[in-house]
TIRO-2110 file (N, C-alpha, C; in Angstrom, 1 decimal):
// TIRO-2110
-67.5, 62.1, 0.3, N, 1, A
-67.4, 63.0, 1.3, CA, 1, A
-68.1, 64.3, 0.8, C, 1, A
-68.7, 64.9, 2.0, N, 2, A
-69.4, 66.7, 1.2, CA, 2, A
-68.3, 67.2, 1.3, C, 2, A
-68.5, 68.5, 0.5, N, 3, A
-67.9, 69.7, 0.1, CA, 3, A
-69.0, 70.9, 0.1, C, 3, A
-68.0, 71.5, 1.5, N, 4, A
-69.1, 72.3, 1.8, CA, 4, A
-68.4, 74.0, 1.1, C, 4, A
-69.2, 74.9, 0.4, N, 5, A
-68.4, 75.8, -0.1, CA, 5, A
-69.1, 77.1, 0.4, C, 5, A
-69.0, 78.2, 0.3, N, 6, A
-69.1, 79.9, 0.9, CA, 6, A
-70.9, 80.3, 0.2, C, 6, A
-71.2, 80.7, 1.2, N, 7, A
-72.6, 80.9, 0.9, CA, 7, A
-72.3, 82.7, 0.6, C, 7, A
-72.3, 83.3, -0.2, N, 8, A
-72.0, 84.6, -0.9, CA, 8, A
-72.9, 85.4, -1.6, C, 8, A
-73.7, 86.0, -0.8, N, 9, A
-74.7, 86.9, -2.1, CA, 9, A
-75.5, 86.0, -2.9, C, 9, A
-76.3, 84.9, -2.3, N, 10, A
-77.0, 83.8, -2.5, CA, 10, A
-77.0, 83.2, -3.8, C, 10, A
-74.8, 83.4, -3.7, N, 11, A
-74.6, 82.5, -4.1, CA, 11, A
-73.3, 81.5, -3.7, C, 11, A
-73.7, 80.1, -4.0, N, 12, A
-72.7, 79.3, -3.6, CA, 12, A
-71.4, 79.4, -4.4, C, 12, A
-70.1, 79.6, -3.4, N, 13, A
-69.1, 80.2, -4.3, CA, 13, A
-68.3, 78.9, -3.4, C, 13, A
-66.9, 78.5, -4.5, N, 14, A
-65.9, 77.8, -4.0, CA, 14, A
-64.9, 78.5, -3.3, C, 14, A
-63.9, 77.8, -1.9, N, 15, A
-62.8, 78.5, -2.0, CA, 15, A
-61.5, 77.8, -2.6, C, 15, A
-60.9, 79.0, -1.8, N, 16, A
-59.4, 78.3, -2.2, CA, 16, A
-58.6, 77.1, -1.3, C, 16, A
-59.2, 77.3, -0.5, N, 17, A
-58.8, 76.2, 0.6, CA, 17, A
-59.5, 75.4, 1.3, C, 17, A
-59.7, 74.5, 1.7, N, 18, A
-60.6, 74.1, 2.9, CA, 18, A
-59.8, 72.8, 3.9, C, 18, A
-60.7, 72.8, 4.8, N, 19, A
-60.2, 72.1, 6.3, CA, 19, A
-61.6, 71.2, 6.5, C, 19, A
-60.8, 69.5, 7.1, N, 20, A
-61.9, 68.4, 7.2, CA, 20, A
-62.6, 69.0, 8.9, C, 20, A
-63.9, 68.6, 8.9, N, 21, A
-64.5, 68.5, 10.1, CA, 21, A
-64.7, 67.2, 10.7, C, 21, A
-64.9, 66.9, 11.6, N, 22, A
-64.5, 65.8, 12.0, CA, 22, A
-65.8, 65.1, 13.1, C, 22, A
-66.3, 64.2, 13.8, N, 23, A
-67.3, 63.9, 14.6, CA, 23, A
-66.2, 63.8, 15.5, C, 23, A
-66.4, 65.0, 17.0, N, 24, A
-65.3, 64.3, 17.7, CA, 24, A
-65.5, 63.3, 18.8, C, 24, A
-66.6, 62.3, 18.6, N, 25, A
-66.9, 60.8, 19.2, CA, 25, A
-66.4, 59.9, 18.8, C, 25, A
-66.7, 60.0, 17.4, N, 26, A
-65.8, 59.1, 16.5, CA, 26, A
-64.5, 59.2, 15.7, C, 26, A
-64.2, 60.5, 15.2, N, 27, A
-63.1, 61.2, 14.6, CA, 27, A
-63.8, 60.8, 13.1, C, 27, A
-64.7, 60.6, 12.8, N, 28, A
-65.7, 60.4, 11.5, CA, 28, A
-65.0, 61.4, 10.7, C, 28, A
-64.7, 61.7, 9.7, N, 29, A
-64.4, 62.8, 9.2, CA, 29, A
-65.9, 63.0, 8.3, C, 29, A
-66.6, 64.5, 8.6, N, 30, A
-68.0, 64.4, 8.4, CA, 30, A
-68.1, 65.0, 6.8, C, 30, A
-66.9, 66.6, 6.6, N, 31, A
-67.2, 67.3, 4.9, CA, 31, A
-66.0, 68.1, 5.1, C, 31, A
-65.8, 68.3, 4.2, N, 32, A
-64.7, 69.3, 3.7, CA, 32, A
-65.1, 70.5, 3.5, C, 32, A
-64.6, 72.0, 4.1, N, 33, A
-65.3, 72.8, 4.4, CA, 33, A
-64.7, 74.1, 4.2, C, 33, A
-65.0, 74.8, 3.4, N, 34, A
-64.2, 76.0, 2.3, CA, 34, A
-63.6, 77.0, 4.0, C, 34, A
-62.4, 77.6, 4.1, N, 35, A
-61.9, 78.4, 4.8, CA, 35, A
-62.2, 79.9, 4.3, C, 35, A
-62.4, 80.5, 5.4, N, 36, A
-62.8, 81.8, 4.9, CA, 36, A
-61.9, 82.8, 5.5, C, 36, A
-61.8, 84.1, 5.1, N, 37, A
-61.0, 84.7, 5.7, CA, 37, A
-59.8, 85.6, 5.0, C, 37, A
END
């Protein structure tokens, strides 16, 4: 599965958390995706 992480001052930075996205036709789960905030 991807791992999608914080695009920051061109740089890619991890977070502390993240939340699955999902295809909502299929419920595919598509990448894991850093929460921001």
């Amino acid at each position: 599965m991807k791992k999608v992480n914080h695009w920051i001052n061109g740089k890619n930075v991890a977070g502390n958390d993240y939340f699955q996205t999902t295809n909502p036709a299929t419920g595919e789960v598509l990448a894991d995706v850093a929460s921001g905030g």
